[in-house]
FIKOL-425988 format. One record per residue (C-alpha): z, y, x. Coordinates in steps of 0.5 Angstrom, whole numbers, plus 500, padded with zeros to 3 digits. Example, Ala and Ser with C-alpha at 12.3 -4.5 7.8 and 13.67 -1.06 7.14 Angstrom:
<recs>
REC,c3,c2,c1
REC,516,491,525
REC,514,498,527
</recs>
This chain:
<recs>
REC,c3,c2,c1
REC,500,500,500
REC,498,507,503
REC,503,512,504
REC,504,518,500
REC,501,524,505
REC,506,529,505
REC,503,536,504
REC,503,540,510
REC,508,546,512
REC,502,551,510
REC,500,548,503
REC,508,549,502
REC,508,556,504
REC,502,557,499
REC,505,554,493
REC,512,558,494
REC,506,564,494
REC,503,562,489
REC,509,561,485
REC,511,568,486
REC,504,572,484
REC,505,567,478
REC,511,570,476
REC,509,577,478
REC,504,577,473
REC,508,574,467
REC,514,579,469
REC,510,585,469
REC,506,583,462
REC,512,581,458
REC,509,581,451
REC,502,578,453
REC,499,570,453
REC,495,568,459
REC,492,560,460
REC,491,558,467
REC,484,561,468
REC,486,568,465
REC,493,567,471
REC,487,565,476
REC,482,572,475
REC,488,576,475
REC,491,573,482
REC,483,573,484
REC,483,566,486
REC,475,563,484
REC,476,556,488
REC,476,549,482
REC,481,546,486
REC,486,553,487
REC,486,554,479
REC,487,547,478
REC,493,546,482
REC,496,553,478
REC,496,550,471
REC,500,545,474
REC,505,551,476
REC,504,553,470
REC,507,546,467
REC,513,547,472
REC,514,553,470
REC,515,551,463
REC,519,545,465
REC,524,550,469
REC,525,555,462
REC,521,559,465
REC,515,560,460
REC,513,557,453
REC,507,555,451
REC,506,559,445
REC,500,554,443
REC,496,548,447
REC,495,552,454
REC,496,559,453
REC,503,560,456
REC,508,567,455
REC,514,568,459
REC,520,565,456
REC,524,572,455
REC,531,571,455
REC,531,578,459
REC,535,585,457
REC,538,591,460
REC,544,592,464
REC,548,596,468
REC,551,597,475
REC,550,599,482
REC,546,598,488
REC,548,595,494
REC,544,593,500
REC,544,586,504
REC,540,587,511
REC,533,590,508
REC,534,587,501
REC,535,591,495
REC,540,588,489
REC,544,590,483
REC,552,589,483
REC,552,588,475
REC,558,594,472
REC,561,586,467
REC,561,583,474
REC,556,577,472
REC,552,575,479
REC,548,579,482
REC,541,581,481
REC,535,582,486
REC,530,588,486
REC,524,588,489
REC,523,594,493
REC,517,595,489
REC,522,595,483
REC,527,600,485
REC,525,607,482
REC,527,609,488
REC,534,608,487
REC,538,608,492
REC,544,605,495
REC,551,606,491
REC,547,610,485
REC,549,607,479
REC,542,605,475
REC,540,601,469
REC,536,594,470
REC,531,591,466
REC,532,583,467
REC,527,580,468
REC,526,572,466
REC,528,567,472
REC,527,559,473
REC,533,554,473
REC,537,555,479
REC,533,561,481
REC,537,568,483
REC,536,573,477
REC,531,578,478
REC,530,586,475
REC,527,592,475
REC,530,598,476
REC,528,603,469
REC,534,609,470
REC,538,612,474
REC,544,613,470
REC,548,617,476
REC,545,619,484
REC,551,616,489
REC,549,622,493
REC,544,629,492
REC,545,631,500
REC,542,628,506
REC,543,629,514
REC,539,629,518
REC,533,632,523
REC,529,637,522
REC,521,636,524
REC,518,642,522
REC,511,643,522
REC,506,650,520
REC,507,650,512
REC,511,644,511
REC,518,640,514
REC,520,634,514
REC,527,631,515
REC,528,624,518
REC,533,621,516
REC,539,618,521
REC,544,614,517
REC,540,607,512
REC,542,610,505
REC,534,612,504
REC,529,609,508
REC,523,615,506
REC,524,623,509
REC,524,628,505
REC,519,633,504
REC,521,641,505
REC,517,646,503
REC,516,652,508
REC,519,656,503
REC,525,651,502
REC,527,651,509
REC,533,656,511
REC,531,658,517
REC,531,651,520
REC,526,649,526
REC,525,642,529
REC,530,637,532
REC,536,642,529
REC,541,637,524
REC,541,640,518
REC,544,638,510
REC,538,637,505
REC,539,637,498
REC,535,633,494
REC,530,637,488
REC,525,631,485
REC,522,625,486
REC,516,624,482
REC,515,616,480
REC,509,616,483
REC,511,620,490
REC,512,616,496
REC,517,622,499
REC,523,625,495
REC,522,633,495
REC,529,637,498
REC,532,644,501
REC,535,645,506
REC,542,648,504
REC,545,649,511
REC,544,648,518
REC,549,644,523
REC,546,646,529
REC,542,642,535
REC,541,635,535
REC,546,632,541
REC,551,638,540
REC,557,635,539
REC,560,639,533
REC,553,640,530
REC,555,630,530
REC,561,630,528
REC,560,635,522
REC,554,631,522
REC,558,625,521
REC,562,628,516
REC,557,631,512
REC,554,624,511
REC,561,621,509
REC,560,627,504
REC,567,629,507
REC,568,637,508
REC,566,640,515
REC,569,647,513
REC,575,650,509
REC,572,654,504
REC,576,661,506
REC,579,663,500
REC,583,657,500
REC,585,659,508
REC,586,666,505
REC,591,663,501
REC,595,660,506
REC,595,665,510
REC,600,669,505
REC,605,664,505
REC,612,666,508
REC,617,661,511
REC,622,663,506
REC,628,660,509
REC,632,665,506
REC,640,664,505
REC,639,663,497
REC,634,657,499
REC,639,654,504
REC,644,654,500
REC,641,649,495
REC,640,645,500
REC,643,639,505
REC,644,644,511
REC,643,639,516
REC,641,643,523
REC,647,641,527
REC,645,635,527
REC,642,632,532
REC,635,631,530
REC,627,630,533
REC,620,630,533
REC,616,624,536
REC,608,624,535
REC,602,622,539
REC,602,628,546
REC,595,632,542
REC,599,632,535
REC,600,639,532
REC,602,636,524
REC,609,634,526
REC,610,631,518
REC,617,627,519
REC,623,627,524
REC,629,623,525
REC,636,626,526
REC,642,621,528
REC,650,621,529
REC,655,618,529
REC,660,618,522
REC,667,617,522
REC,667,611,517
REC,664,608,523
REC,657,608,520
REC,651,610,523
REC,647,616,519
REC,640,616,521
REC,636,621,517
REC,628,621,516
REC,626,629,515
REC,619,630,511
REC,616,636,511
REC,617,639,504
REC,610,641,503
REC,611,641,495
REC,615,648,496
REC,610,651,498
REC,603,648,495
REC,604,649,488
REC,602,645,482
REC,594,649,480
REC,594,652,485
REC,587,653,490
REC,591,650,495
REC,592,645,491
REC,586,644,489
REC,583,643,495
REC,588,638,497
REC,587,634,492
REC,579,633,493
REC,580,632,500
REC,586,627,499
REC,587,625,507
REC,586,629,513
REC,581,625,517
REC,581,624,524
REC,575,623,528
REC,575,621,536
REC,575,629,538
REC,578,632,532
REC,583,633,526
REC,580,636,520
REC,586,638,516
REC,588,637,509
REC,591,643,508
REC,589,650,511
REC,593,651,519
REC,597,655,516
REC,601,651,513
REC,599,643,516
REC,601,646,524
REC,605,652,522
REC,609,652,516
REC,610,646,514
REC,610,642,522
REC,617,640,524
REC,616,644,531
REC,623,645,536
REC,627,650,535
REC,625,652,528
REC,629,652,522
REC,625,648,516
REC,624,646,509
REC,625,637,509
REC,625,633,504
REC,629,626,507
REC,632,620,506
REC,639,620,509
REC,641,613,511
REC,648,609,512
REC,647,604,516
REC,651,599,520
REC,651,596,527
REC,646,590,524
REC,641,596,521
REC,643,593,514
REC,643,599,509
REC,650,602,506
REC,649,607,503
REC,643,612,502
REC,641,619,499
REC,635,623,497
REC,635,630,498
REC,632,637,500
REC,635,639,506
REC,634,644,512
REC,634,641,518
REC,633,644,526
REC,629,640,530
REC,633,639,538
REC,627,636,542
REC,619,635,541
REC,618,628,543
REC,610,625,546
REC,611,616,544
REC,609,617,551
REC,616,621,553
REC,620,617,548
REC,617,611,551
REC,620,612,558
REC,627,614,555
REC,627,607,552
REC,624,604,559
REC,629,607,563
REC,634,608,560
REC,635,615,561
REC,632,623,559
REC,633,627,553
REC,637,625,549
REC,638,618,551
REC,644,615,547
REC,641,618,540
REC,634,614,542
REC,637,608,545
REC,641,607,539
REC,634,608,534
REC,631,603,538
REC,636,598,538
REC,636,599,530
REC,629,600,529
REC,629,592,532
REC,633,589,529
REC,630,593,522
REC,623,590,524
REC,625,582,526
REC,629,582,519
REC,621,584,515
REC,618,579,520
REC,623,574,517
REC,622,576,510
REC,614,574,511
REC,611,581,514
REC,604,581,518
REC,604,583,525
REC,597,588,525
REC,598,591,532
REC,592,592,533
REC,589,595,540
REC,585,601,539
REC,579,605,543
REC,580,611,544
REC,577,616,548
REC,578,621,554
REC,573,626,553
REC,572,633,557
REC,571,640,554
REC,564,639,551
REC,565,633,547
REC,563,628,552
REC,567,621,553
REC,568,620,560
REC,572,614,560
REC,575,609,555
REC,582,606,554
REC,586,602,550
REC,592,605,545
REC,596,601,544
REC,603,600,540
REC,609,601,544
REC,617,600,543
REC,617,608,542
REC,612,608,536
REC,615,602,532
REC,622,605,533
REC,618,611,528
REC,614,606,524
REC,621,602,522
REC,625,609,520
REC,618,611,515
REC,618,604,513
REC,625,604,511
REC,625,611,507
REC,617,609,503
REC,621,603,501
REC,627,605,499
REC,623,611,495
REC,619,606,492
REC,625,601,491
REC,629,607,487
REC,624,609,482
REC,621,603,481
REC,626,598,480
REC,630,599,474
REC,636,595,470
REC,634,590,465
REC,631,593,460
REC,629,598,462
REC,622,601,463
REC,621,605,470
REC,618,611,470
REC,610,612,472
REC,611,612,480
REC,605,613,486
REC,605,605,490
REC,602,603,496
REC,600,595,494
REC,597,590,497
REC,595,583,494
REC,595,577,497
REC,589,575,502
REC,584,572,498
REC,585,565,499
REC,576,563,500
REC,576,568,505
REC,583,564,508
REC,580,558,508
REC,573,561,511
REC,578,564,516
REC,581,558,518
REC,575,554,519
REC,572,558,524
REC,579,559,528
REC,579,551,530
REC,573,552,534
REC,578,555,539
REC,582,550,539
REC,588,554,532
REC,590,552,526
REC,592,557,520
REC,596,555,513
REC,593,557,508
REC,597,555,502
REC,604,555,501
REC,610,560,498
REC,606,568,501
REC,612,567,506
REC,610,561,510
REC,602,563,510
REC,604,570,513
REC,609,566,519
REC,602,562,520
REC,598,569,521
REC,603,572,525
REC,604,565,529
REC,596,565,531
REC,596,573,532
REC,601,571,537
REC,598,565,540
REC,591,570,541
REC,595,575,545
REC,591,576,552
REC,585,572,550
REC,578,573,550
REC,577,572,543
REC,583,576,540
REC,579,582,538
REC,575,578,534
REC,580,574,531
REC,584,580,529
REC,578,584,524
REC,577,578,522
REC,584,576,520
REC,584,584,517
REC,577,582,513
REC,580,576,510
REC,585,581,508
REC,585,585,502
REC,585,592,502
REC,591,596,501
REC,591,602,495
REC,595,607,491
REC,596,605,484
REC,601,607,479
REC,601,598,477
REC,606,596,482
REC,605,589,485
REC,608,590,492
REC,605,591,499
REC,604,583,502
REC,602,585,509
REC,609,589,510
REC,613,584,505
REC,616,589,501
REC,617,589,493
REC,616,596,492
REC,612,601,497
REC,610,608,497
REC,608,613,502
REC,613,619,502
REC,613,620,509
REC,606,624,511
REC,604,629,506
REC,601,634,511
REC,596,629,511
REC,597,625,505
REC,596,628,497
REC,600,621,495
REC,605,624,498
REC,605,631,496
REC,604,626,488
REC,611,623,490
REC,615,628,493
REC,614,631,486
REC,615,627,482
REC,621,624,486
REC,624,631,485
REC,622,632,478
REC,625,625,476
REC,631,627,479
REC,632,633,475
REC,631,629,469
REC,623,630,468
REC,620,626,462
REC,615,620,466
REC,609,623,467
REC,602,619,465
REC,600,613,467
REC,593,613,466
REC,592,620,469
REC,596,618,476
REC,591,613,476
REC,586,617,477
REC,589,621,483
REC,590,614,485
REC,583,611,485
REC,581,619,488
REC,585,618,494
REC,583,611,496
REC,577,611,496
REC,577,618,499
REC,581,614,505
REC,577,609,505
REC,571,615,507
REC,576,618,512
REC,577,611,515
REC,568,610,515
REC,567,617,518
REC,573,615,524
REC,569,609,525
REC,562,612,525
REC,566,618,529
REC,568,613,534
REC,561,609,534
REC,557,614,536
REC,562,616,542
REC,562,609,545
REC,553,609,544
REC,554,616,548
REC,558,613,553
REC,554,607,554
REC,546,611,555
REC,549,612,561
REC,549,604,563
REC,543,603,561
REC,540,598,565
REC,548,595,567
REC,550,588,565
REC,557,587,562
REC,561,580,559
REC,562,580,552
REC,564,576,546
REC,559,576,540
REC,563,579,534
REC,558,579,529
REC,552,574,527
REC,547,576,522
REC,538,574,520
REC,537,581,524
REC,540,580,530
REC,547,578,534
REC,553,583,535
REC,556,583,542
REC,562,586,544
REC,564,587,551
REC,570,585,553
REC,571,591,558
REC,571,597,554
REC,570,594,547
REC,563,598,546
REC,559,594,541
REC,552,593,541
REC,546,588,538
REC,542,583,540
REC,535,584,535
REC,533,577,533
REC,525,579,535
REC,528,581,542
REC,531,572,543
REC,523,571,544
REC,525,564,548
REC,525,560,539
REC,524,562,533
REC,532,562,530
REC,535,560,523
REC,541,564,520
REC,546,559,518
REC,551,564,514
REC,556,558,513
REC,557,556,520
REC,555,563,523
REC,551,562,528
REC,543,563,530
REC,540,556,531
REC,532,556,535
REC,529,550,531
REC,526,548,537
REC,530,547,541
REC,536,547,538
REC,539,552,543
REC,545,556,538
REC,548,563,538
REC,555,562,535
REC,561,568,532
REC,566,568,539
REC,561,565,543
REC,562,567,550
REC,555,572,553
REC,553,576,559
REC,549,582,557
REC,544,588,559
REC,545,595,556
REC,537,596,554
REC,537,601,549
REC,542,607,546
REC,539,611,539
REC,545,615,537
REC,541,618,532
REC,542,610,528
REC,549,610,533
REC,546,604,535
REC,546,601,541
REC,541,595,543
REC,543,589,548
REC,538,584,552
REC,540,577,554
REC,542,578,561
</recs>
């Protein structure tokens, strides 16, 4: 008996193209009926033996539900499709729908797309799909533009302009009309709003509505980069205005409602470059025997008052934002580095939380109030680090004493389940021009979690007394700082990956016990090549913590209820607690529930832009300092696999750059997303996540912030 002949790879590939052309055309005319010959002009296929074999598709078209036959050959597509709405994401170059009702996710052609773009919220007509195949739509309206204005570079020419843009929302240059141009010449970044799109148009039509200055200058980038996260680059100058006319006002009538704490021993400790000093710490010795620890917050709310433009701005804003060589500032200067930071030898306004605590850090007793305090000493970590280390310098007892409490403070949150995140950060030398010079590591030292454990106690002793009530009672709308339990697939994936380097992780059990097992292998990757790697892995399978008005406590710190109390030169959240902490203590009525959950989803996703801008901020400075090694081969570990390409980063200076997958021309290489790996299919040669790589810098394109590596 003849063995069947398999049909060759090139005939596969035709039919799969055959069978795309076939549903194009049935998608694209809903309502009409077509045979296989009609199917076979449209598509201009002539040959006998190509129409015959397009019936056939059309019969497996009709077994997978695809089409109907309306009568004896004549075949309609089987219209199970409709309107849908949600918002477009982008995976690598291809375009898909994220459904609003959280059903699975459609794809858009790029045809298809309406020249929707990324995050725009739009309206889908669902095509009909095959058994088993991906659904497939088009886009009919855009129902809301993610964003009108663009960054990028201007190229002009004698009656009109483009600009070129530099980030992957949109991938077509916007045209400007001589007239719309603002004065803008060629290679100048600058902001275009968006006017039209006509449907046919290939090219959006803009204006230029302001001008960040030469491509490569340093402030014309980082506003760049702001402006691109649509974060603000400027203060308006009445809100400055405003600022300005603000007084200190520590008078004697203030005082006197107030704690007055200024003779007690109390300090400052910040990074050395720091201007906002938010919080203070002060200690002494009780007569009971007990230790007082005070945690002195800057009390903003006195000054920025509720409907005020100051309050406005700050509100919108959310967050202050640090880029690699900047802090742009939440609230104008005035206040965030004059009146409200908590400088030396200055009387200031506070609002702290006032412990009691015993030789084993247990807490005895504690009070909120409004106090006064005097700080003695400004204190870089650096400077409190040497105290801690040897034992002698500036207020040494009080130091000494924190640190040891702040100890056995953090052991207990370990034994309670807390997860160890100290990451080590890039940072970057930079000179008086903006450009970095050299790299270093940040890293978290005794003197930093000695201030972290004191903030920590006050956000959750906060939290604690507004959210936790008697039995039957209800607690009052309060702002949260939550974090959900990881995601148990993204654990699971997490813990596959791992035991190619030899760990194990539970990923089940009481929260306390997964949580020792994180801490246990953050532990074990101390030192190792692949540390880095396995830490933002950890933190990717990881929720995300936000603010919320629905408490459900914060499962990285181990804390039943958290705040943020202590930042709010930096932090609206704050700024919302402390008001609220003080209009409850005075018998306030609770406030609205669903109205502070706006305020909390605002500030999360403004954060989450502050925390993106930062990113990019830090990535555009590490392609400026590596276009000055190009051609030098460096040691890396890959830290990202994908179908375009392999991200390496180099162990020496964490600089991360890519590997595209057109420049490995020794094999044609499969992505396989499950083991995260490229594999070559001839020779079966493998690029693995955490494999080990020697690597040349090739190219550096900081207008894409992208930086190109070739196999050394």
């Amino acid at each position: 008996m003849s063995k069947k002949k398999r049909p060759s790879p090139s005939t596969r590939i035709r039919k799969t193209e055959l069978v795309r052309n076939i549903i194009n055309v049935f998608n694209e005319n809903l309502e009409k009926t077509f045979n296989y010959k009609q199917v076979s002009s449209l598509l201009n296929i002539k040959s006998e033996s190509q129409r015959i074999f397009i019936n056939q598709i059309l019969y497996e078209l009709l077994d997978e539900d695809f089409l109907v036959e309306i009568s004896r050959g004549m075949f309609k597509v089987n219209s199970r499709g409709g309107y849908i709405t949600g918002t477009i994401d982008r995976q690598g170059v291809k375009t898909y729908l994220i459904p609003d009702d959280g059903g699975e996710m459609v794809f858009i052609p790029e045809r298809k797309t309406n020249h929707a773009l990324l995050h725009d919220e739009v309206k889908v007509f669902l095509y009909a799909s095959r058994k088993g195949q991906q659904p497939e739509g088009e886009v009919v309206e855009i129902t809301k533009r993610a964003k009108d204005t663009f960054v990028g570079i201007l190229d002009v020419s004698e009656n009109y302009a483009f600009l070129t843009l530099d980030n992957r929302v949109m991938t077509n240059d916007i045209f400007i009309p001589k007239n719309k141009l603002n004065g803008g010449k060629t290679g100048q970044k600058a902001i275009v709003k968006l006017l039209t799109w006509e449907a046919n148009a290939k090219n959006p039509v803009g204006e230029v509505i302001d001008i960040l200055g030469d491509r490569g200058d340093n402030n014309a980038e980082m506003h760049a980069i702001l402006a691109e996260f649509g974060l603000p680059y400027k203060y308006p100058a009445e809100v400055e205005e405003a600022a300005n006319l603000i007084t200190a006002g520590i008078t004697p009538q203030e005082v006197a409602k107030r704690v007055d704490m200024r003779k007690v021993t109390t300090f400052t400790v910040d990074p050395r470059d720091a201007k906002d000093f938010d919080d203070a710490l002060s200690l002494r010795k009780l007569e009971n025997g007990l230790w007082e620890v005070g945690v002195h917050i800057a009390d903003v709310t006195h000054y920025v008052r509720p409907e005020s433009i100051i309050e406005t701005e700050a509100e919108q804003r959310a967050t202050s934002v640090y880029l690699v060589d900047r802090t742009i500032p939440m609230l104008p200067e005035h206040l965030s580095n004059g009146i409200c930071s908590l400088r030396p030898n200055e009387d200031k306004l506070t609002y702290s939380v006032i412990f009691q605590l015993n030789d084993k850090a247990e807490v005895q007793h504690y009070q909120i109030a409004k106090t006064v305090i005097c700080s003695d000493r400004r204190f870089a970590y650096e400077e409190a680090q040497a105290v801690i280390e040897s034992g002698e310098g500036d207020y040494k007892e009080e130091i000494l004493t924190m640190d040891r409490l702040a100890k056995l403070l953090r052991a207990k949150r370990f034994d309670n389940g807390a997860i160890a995140f100290d990451r080590v950060e890039v940072r970057f030398e930079i000179d008086e021009k903006g450009k970095p010079v050299s790299v270093f590591f940040k890293e978290q030292k005794d003197a930093n979690k000695m201030i972290e454990e004191f903030m920590l106690l006050a956000n959750k002793t906060v939290a604690t007394h507004i959210g936790k009530v008697g039995k039957g009672q209800k607690a009052k709308t309060f702002v949260y700082r939550i974090h959900d339990l990881p995601n148990p697939e993204k654990l699971a994936t997490f813990s596959v990956f791992i035991k190619r380097f030899g760990y194990s992780l539970k990923t089940t059990g009481k929260p306390a016990i997964v949580s020792g097992s994180i801490n246990h292998l953050l532990d074990e990757v101390q030192g190792k090549k692949e540390q880095n790697l396995i830490e933002t892995l950890a933190i990717r399978s990881m929720a995300k913590a936000i603010y919320s008005t629905s408490n459900m406590g914060h499962y990285g710190l181990a804390f039943d209820y958290y705040t943020h109390f202590t930042s709010p030169i930096r932090r609206y959240p704050d700024m919302m607690v402390h008001r609220l902490l003080e209009k409850y203590a005075n018998d306030g009525k609770s406030v609205s529930a669903p109205e502070y959950e706006g305020y909390c989803e605002h500030s999360s996703a403004m954060e989450q832009l502050a925390a993106n801008a930062e990113r990019a901020s830090i990535k555009y400075k590490q392609v400026e300092f590596m276009s000055e090694r190009i051609g030098l081969v460096f040691d890396g570990v890959i830290s990202g696999v994908t179908e375009w390409g392999i991200y390496v980063e180099l162990i020496e200076n964490k600089c991360e750059g890519m590997i595209p997958i057109r420049d490995l021309d020794d094999d044609y290489y499969n992505f396989d997303d499950k083991n995260y790996c490229l594999v070559g299919r001839r020779y079966n040669k493998k690029f693995q996540l955490g494999d080990e790589l020697r690597v040349k810098v090739a190219r550096a394109n900081l207008d894409k912030k992208q930086l190109d590596f070739v196999l050394a």
